[in-house]
N, C-alpha and C positions, 0 to 999 in steps of 0.2 A: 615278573616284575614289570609293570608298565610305566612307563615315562612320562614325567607331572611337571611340575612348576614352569608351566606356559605363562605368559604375560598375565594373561584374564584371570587363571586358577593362583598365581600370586596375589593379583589384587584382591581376591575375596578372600586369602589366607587371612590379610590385613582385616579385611573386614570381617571375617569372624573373628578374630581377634578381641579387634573392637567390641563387637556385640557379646561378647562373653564375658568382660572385663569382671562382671559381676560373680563369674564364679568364683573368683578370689576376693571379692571386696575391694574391687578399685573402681574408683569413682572413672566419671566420663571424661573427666580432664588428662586422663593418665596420659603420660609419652608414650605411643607404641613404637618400638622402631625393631626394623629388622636384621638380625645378625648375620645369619650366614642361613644359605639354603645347600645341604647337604645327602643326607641319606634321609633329615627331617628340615624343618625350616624351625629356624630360633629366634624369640623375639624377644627383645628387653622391653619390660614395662617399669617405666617410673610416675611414682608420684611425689613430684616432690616437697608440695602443701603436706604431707603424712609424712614423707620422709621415706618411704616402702619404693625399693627396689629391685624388682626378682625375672629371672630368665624363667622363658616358655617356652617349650618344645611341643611343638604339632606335627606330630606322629606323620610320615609317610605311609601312604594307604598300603595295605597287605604286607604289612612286614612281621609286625608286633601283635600279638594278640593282646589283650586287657591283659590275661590271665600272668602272660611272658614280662608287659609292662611291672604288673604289681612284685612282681618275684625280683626283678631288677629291682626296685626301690626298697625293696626287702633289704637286699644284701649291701644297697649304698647308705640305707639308715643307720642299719647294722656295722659297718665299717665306719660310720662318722662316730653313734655312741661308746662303740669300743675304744675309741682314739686310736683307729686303725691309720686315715689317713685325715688329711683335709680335704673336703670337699664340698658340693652343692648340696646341700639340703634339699629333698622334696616337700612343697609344703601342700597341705592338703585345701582344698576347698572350702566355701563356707556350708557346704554340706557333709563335709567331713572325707567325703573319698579324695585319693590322690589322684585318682585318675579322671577326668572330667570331657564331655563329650562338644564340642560346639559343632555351631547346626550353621548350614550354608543358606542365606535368602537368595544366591543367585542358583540354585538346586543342583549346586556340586555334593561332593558324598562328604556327610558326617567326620570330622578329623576328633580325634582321642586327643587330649592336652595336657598335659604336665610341667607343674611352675615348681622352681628353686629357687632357692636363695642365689642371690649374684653375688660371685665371690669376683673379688678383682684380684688381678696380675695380667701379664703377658705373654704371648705364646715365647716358647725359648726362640732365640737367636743361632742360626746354624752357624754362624760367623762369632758367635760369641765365647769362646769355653763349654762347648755343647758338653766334651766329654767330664765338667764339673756336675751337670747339672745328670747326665745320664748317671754316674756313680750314684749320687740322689736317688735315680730314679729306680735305679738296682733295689737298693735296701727299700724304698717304698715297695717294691713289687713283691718280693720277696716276704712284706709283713700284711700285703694281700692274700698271698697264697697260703701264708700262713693259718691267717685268721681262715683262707673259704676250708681248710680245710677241717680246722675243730668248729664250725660253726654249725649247730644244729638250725638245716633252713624247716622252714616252714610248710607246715601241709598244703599240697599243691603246687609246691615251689618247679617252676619249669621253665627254661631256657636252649636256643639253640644250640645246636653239638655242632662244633667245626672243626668235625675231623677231615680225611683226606675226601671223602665222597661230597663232603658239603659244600667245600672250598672251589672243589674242581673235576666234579663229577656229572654225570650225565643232566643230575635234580639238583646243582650249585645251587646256594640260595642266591647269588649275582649272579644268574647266569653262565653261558659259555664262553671261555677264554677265547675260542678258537672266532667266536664271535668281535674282536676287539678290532678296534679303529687299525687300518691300514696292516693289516694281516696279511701277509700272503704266503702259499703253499708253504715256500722253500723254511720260512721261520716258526710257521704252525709243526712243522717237523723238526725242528730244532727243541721248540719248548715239548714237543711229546716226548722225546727221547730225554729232556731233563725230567719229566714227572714219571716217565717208566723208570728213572736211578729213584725219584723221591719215596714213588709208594713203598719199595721193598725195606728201603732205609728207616719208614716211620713204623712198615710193622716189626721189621727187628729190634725197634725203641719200644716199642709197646704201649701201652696204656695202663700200667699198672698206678695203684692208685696214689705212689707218690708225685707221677710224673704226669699224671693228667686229670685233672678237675674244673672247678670254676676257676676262670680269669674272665683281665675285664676285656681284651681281645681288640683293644683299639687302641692304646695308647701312645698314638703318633704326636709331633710337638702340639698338635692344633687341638689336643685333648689335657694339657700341661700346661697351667698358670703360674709363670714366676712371680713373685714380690716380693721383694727384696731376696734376703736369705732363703726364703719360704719357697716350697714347690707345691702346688696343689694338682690334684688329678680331678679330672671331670668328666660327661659325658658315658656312663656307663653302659649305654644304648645297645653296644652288640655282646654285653659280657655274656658267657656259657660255657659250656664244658668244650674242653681244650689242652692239648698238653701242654705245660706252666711255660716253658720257655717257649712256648707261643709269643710269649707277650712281648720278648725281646723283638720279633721280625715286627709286631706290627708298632711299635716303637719307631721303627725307623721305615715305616712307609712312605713313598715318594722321594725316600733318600738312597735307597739301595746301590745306587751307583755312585756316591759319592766317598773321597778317597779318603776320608776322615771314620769311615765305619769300622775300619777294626779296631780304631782308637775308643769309638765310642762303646764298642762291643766289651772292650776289657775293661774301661770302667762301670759298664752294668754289672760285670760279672763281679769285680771287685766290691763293688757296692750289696748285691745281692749277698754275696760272703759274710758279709759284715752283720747280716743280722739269720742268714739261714745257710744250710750246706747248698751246693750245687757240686755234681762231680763232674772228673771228666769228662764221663761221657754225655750230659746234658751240653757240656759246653762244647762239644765237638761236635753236637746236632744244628744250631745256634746258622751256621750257612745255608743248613738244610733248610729251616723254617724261612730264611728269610727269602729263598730262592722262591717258596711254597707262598709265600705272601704276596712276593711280588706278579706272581701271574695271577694270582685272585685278582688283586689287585687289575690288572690288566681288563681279568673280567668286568670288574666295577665299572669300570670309566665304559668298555660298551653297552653298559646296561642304564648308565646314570647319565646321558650326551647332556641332556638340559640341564645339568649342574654347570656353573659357569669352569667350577675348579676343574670337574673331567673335561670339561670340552674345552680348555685350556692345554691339555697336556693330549690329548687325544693322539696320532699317530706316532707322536713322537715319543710316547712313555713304552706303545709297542714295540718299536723298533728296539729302546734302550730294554725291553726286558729279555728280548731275542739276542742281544749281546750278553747281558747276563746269563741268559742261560748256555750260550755259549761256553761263555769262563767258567761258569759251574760244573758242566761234564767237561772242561779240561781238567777240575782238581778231582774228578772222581775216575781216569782212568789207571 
């Protein structure tokens, strides 16, 4: 995975932007502005003479294939016509595909682009009744899995597997953990000895196919729009096959260490009840996953430095994952 959004490869995001506007039918007056630069960079275009308002995602180079793209918009169509949940619409091109290519004049490489509908709300508040809005997010999640799992997908349909070797193996798709901002010996040996308890742990969980399918594998608060009463989920960008209570660690990424998580944990769980079974022993996994998230995680931030949000948190999210893993092989001796 190479490392992108440099000052100059930003400004011509903008500007391809601009000069593509036509692939969706918006005139040259539109508002471009830019939302976040993430794992992709997100742009909100308005027109407000028409009234048309819709989020754009340009695709980070070498992540996504078209192929992985369309199979994701499959399954987030799919889950809005079914009244699975709320969320972003993909909408397609004035050429009919969803997925649309803009072309760099300053001869950077080709970005893949995909508009939605802008849906409004706010990200949750960690200080606010998180564990209101997690109980929400239980039963949402749960009527996810539901649905991926009677849903007949589509010929061709293919997405990443983030199993244990994906996450934090030799071929991670984010790279190597051991790679992460301000590592040293003594704590790279601390998190291996938590991920020698993980692996034996997730193959004695198994993969059988109530407990591991498609999720959407990201749904931390910054993928979660409140309004009012209303929760909506967005961002479907890394769903794929995954064991379901996956979803609960990456719910709470970047919070792992915070002393409100078991609160939040038992109202997922309680939430998730409400609309599907989960057993004990899914929910006694639930540490495990989130231990397994958080040194992904770890890898993320040294693979993504030129995100402002990783290189914000940079040595310091290290060091806090090396304490976690600490406290995690104390509850597994």
């Amino acid at each position: 995975m190479t490392a992108e959004y440099h000052p100059q490869l930003v400004a011509d995001l903008h500007a391809m932007v601009r000069d593509g506007l036509s692939c969706w039918g918006m005139p040259s007056h539109t508002d471009v502005t830019l939302l976040s630069l993430s794992e992709n960079a997100t742009f909100r275009l308005r027109d407000d003479r028409a009234g048309r308002d819709i989020a754009l995602r340009v695709h980070r180079l070498h992540y996504s294939s078209v192929a992985e793209i369309q199979s994701e918009l499959a399954w987030v169509a799919a889950l809005h016509t079914d009244g699975v949940l709320e969320t972003a619409v993909p909408i397609a091109g004035v050429n009919g595909a969803l997925v649309q290519t803009l072309r760099s004049a300053a001869g950077y490489a080709d970005r893949q682009a995909v508009a939605f509908t802008f849906v409004s709300g706010t990200e949750p508040d960690p200080a606010d009744d998180l564990p209101r809005w997690f109980r929400r997010l239980g039963g949402l999640t749960a009527r996810a899995h539901a649905h991926a799992r009677r849903w007949p997908r589509p010929a061709g349909f293919v997405r990443k597997r983030w199993d244990f070797d994906a996450m934090v193996g030799p071929q991670a798709y984010w790279g190597a953990w051991r790679d992460a901002p301000g590592l040293d010996d003594a704590g790279a040996a601390v998190i291996a000895r938590a991920l020698a308890v993980i692996a034996p742990t997730l193959h004695a969980y198994g993969m059988a196919p109530e407990r591991f399918g498609l999720v959407h594998a990201d749904l931390r608060l910054a993928n979660l729009l409140v309004d009012g009463d209303t929760l909506r989920v967005i961002d479907f960008d890394d769903c794929g096959f995954s064991w379901f209570v996956y979803d609960f660690a990456a719910a709470v990424s970047f919070l792992e260490h915070e002393p409100f998580i078991p609160a939040v944990m038992d109202a997922w769980v309680a939430g998730y009840r409400e609309e599907a079974p989960l057993d004990a022993h899914d929910v006694a996994m639930l540490p495990t996953f989130v231990m397994l998230r958080r040194i992904l995680l770890t890898a993320w931030i040294g693979t993504h430095a030129e995100v402002p949000f990783a290189r914000d948190l940079g040595s310091g999210y290290t060091a806090g994952t090396v304490r976690l893993a600490s406290a995690f092989l104390a509850t597994t001796r």
